[in-house]
N, C-alpha and C positions, 0 to 999 in steps of 0.2 A: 873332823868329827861332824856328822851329821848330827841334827834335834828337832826336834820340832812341837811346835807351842799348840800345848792341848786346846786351843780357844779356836783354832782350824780342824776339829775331829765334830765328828757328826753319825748319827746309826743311818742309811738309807733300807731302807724294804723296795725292794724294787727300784721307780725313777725315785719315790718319794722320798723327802726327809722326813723322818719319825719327829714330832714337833716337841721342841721343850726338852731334849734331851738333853744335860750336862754332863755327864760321867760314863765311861763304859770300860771295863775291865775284860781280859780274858787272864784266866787264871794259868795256864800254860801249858804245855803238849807232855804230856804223862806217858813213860811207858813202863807195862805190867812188869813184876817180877816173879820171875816163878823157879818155886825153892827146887832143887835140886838134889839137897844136901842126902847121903846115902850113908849107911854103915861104914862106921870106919873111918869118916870125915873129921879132923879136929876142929873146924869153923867152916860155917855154913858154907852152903857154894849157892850162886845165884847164876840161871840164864835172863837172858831179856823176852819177854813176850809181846804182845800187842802193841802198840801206840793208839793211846788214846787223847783227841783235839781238845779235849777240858771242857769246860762250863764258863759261858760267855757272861756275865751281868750289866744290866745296862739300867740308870735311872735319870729322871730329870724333871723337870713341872709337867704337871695333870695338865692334858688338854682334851676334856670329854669331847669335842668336837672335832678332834684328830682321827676322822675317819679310816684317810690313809695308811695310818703308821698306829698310834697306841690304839685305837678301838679293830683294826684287821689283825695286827699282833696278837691282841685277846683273840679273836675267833679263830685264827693258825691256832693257839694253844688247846682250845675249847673240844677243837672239831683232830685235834691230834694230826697238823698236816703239814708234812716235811718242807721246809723253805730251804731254796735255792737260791733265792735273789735278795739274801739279808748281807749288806758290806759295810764296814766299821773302817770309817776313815781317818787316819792318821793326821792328814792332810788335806788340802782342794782337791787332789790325784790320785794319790796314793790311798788302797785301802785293804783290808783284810777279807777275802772271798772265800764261800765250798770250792772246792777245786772241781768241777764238774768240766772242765776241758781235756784232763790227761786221762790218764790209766787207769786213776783213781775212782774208784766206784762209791757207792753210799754216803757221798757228800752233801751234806745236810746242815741245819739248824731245827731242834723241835723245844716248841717254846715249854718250859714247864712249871715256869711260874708267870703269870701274866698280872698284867695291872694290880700292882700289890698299891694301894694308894693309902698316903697319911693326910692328913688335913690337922693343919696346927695353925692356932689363930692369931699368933705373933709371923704367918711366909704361908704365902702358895702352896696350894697342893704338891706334894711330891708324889713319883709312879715307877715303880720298878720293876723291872722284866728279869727271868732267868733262861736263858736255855743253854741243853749238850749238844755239844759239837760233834758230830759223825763223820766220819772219815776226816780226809787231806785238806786243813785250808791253809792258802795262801797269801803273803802279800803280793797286792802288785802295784 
């Protein structure tokens, strides 16, 4: 059985590390359902539709000087513009990508919540990011 110890994960935006991050979730790969059910049916009938890549969240300490990673994040959000080079790593190696190498088209990240920051005067600023996942990602 493989595992692997959350304290080697990290969000990159391109080469960078996004700085201060702790925590990143992906919520999980959804696919639509669409009802079917017709005259005559005793219980519902369902086909499958879509696959949809879910909503990534990511938070961790405020670094307004985080040019690279939490302050360009905000401006992808601001300025509505699809990222390709956002990877969520598991590991030193191993990470989660858009799949923009196969077949798979419209592989994306768009940020749509940016820089949600708290400031609490017992710990560090915290900063939280949200965005949808578009099309195919993978690990590799």
């Amino acid at each position: 059985m493989s595992r692997r110890a959350g304290r080697n994960a990290s969000v990159k935006f391109g080469t960078s590390t996004v700085v201060g991050m702790g925590n990143w979730t992906l919520d999980g790969y959804n696919v639509d359902l669409i009802d079917v059910t017709a005259f005559g049916d005793v219980d519902k009938v369902f086909d499958l539709g879509f696959g949809d890549a879910g909503t990534l969240t990511f938070n961790g300490n405020f670094d307004p000087d985080d040019a690279d990673g939490q302050m360009l994040l905000e401006s992808y959000g601001r300025n509505k513009t699809q990222i390709t080079d956002l990877y969520l790593y598991i590991d030193l190696t191993s990470f989660y990508m858009a799949d923009i190498t196969s077949d798979a088209t419209n592989a994306y990240a768009l940020i749509t919540k940016s820089r949600s920051v708290v400031m609490d005067a017992t710990n560090v600023g915290k900063v939280s990011f949200t965005a949808k996942l578009s099309g195919r990602w993978v690990l590799v």
